[in-house]
VODOBA-395255 format. One record per residue (C-alpha): x, y, z; residue number from 1. Coordinates in nm, 3 decimals. Example, Ala and Ser with C-alpha at 12.3 -4.5 7.8 and 13.67 -1.06 7.14 Angstrom:
BEGIN
TITI        u        v        w  resi
TITI    1.230   -0.450    0.780     1
TITI    1.367   -0.106    0.714     2
***
This chain:
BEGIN
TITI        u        v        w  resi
TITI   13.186    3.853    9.627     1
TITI   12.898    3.724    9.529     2
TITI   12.921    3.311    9.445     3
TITI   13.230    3.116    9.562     4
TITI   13.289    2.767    9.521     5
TITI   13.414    2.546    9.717     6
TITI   13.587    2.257    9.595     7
TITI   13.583    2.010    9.908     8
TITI   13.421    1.673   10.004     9
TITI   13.382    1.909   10.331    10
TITI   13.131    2.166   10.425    11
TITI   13.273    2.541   10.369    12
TITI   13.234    2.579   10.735    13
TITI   13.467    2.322   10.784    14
TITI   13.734    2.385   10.509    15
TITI   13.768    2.782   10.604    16
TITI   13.502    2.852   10.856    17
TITI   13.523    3.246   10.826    18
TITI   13.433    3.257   10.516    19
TITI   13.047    3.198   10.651    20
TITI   13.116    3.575   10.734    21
TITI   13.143    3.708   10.402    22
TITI   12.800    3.705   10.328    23
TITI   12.801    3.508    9.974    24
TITI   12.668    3.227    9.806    25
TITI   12.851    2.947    9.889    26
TITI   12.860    2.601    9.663    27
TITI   13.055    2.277    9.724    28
TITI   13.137    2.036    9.443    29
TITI   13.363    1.743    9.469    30
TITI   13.719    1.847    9.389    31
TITI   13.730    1.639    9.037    32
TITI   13.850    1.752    8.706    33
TITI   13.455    1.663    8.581    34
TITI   13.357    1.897    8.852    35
TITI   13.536    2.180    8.687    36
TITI   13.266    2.145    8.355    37
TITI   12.986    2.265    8.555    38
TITI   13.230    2.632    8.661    39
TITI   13.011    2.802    8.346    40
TITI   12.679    2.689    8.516    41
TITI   12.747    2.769    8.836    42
TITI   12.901    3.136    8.786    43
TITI   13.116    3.173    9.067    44
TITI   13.308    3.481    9.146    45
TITI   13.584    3.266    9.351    46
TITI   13.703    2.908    9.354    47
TITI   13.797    2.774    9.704    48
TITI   13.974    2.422    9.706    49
TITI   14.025    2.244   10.019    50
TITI   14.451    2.174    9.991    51
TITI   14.398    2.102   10.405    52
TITI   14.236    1.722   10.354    53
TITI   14.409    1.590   10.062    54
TITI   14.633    1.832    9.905    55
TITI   14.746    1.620    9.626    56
TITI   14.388    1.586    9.517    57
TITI   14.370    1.943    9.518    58
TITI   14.647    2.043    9.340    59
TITI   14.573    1.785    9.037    60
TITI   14.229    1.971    9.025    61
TITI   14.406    2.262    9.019    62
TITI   14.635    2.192    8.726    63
TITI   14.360    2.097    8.537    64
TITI   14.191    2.462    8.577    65
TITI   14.468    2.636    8.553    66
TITI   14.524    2.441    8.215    67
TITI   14.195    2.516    8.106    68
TITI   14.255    2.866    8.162    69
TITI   14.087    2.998    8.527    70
TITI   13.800    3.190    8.430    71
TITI   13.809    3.311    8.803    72
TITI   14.068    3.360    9.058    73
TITI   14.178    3.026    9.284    74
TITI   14.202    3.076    9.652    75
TITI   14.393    2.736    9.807    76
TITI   14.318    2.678   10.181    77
TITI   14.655    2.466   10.280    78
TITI   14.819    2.324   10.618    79
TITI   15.112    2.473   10.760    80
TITI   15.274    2.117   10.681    81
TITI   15.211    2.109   10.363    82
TITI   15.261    2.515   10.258    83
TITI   15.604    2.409   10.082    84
TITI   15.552    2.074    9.993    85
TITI   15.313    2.149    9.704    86
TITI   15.325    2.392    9.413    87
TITI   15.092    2.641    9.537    88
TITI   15.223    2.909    9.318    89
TITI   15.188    2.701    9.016    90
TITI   14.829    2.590    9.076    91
TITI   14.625    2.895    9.270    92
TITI   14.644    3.267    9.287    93
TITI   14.673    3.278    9.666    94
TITI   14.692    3.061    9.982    95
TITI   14.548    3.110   10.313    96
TITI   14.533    2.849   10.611    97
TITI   14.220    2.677   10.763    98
TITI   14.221    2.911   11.041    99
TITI   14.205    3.224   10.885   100
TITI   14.012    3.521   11.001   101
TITI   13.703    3.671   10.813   102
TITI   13.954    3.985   10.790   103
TITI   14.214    3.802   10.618   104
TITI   13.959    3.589   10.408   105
TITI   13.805    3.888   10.293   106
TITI   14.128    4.099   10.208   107
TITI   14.288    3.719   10.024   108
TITI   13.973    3.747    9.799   109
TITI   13.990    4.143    9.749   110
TITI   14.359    4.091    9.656   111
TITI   14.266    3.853    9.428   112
TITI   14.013    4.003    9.218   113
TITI   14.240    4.317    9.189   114
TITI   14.524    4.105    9.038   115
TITI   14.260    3.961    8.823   116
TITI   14.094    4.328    8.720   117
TITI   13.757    4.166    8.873   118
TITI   13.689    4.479    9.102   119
TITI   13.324    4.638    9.077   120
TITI   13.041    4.612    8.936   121
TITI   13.211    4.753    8.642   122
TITI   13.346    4.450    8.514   123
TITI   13.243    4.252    8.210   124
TITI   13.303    3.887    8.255   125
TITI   13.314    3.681    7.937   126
TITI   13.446    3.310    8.000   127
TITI   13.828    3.366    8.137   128
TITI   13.765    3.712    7.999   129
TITI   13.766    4.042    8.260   130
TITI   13.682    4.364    8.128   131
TITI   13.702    4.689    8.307   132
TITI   13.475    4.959    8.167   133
TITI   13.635    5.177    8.426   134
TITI   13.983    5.154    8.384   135
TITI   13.967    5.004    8.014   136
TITI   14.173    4.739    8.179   137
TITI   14.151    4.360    8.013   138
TITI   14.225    4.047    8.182   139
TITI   14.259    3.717    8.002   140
TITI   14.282    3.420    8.294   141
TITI   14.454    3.709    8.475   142
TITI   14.686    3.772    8.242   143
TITI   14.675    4.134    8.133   144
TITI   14.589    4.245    7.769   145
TITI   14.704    4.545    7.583   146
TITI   14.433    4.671    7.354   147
TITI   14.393    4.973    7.201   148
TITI   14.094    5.201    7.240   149
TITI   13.890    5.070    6.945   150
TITI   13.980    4.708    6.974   151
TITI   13.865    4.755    7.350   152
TITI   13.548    4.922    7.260   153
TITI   13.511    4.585    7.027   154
TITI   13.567    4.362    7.293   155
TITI   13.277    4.557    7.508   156
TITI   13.048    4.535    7.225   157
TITI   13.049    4.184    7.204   158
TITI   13.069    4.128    7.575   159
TITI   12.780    4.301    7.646   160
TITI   12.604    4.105    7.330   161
TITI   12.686    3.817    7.370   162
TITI   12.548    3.528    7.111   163
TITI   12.432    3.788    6.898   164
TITI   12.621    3.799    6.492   165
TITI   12.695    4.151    6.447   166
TITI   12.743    4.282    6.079   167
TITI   12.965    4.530    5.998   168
TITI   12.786    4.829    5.971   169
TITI   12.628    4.779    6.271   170
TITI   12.997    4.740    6.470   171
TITI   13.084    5.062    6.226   172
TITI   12.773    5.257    6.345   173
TITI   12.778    5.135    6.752   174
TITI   13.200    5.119    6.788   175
TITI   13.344    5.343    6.544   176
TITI   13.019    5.597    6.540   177
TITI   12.783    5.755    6.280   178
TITI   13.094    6.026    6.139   179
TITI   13.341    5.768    6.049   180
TITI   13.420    5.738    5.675   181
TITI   13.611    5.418    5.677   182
TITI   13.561    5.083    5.514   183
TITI   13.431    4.765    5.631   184
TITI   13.776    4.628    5.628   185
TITI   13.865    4.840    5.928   186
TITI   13.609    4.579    6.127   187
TITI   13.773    4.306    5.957   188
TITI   14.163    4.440    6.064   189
TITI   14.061    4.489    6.465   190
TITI   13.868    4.187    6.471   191
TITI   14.200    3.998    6.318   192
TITI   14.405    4.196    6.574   193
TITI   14.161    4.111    6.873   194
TITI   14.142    3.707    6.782   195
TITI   14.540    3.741    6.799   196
TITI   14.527    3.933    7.126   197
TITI   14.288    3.721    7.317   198
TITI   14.457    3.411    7.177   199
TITI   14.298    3.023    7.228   200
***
C-alpha cells in the first residue's frame, strides 16, 4: 500500500489512528463529490472515508464514487452506532471501526485489494481498470472480466502504452507475433469484443 486517501475533515491519525503504522503515503481531502475529480491526480492505492463524524456525508460521497465506477477499493471507518444504520455494503468494499488495530487495518486493506485483483507489483492499473500479468486476471471497478488470451494480451498492450495510437500491424506484430498470417480485421474483431467487455 503505497498512497491512501483519506476522505475526512480530520487528520488520518484521528479518523483510524493505526493506520500511521502502515507505512504509506497518506492524503486527506474533504469528503465532497468535487473532491473525488482530483482521485486521477492523486493516485491512491486506497480510499479511506471517515463514516465515524458524519456518516451521512460519507456515504453520499460514497455513492457518488461508487457511481462513477471506484477506480480503487473503499475502506469505510464507521461507529458501532451507526454499523447498521447506513448502507455500508452498498457504498464501500469493507468497514472497520475507529479503533482498529494496525493488524486488522492492514489485513482490511490486503483483503481488499485481493477482491479487487490489486495484489503485487504485477498489476496494471488503468483508470477503474486492474490487470494481473500474473494470474491474467482482469478487474473492472472490481468486477471481474472474462477475456480470452488474445483480448487480454490487447488489454496489456495498451495498458502498458498508454496515450500512444497503435496501428494494426504493429498490434499484429507485438500481440499476435511475427508468424501469424491473419488479417487486419482480426485487430478490428478483439478490439470490438474488448470495448463490449470493458463496457462504459
Amino acid at each position: 500500500m503505497r498512497r491512501i486517501l483519506f476522505l475526512s475533515d480530520r487528520s488520518p491519525d484521528q479518523v483510524l489512528p493505526a493506520s500511521l503504522g502502515l507505512g504509506a503515503d497518506l492524503k486527506t481531502e474533504t469528503p465532497s463529490v468535487d473532491a473525488l475529480a482530483l482521485l486521477p491526480d492523486l493516485a491512491p492505492d486506497l480510499v479511506v472515508a471517515d463514516g465515524a463524524e458524519e456518516p451521512e456525508r460519507a456515504v453520499e460521497v460514497l455513492s457518488a464514487l461508487r457511481a462513477a465506477g471506484a477506480p480503487v477499493g473503499v475502506l469505510a471507518v464507521v461507529s458501532r452506532a451507526d454499523l447498521g444504520r447506513f448502507p455500508w455494503a452498498d457504498v464501500a468494499d469493507d468497514v472497520i471501526f475507529p479503533e482498529a488495530s494496525e493488524a486488522e487495518v492492514r489485513l482490511r486493506t490486503n483483503l481488499i485489494r485481493s477482491r479487487r485483483g490489486d495484489v503485487g507489483e504485477s498489476v496494471l492499473r488503468l483508470g477503474p481498470v486492474a490487470i494481473n500479468v500474473e494470474t491474467y486476471q482482469v478487474t473492472v471497478g472490481g468486477r471481474p472480466l472474462d477475456l480470452t488470451f488474445k483480448e487480454f494480451e490487447l488489454l496489456r498492450h495498451f495498458a502498458e502504452h498508454p496515450g500512444k495510437a497503435s496501428s494494426r500491424a504493429r498490434l499484429l506484430q507485438e500481440v499476435w507475433g511475427y508468424d501469424f498470417y491473419g488479417g487486419t480485421r482480426t485487430v478490428d474483431v478483439h478490439v470490438r469484443r474488448l470495448r463490449a467487455k470493458l463496457g462504459p
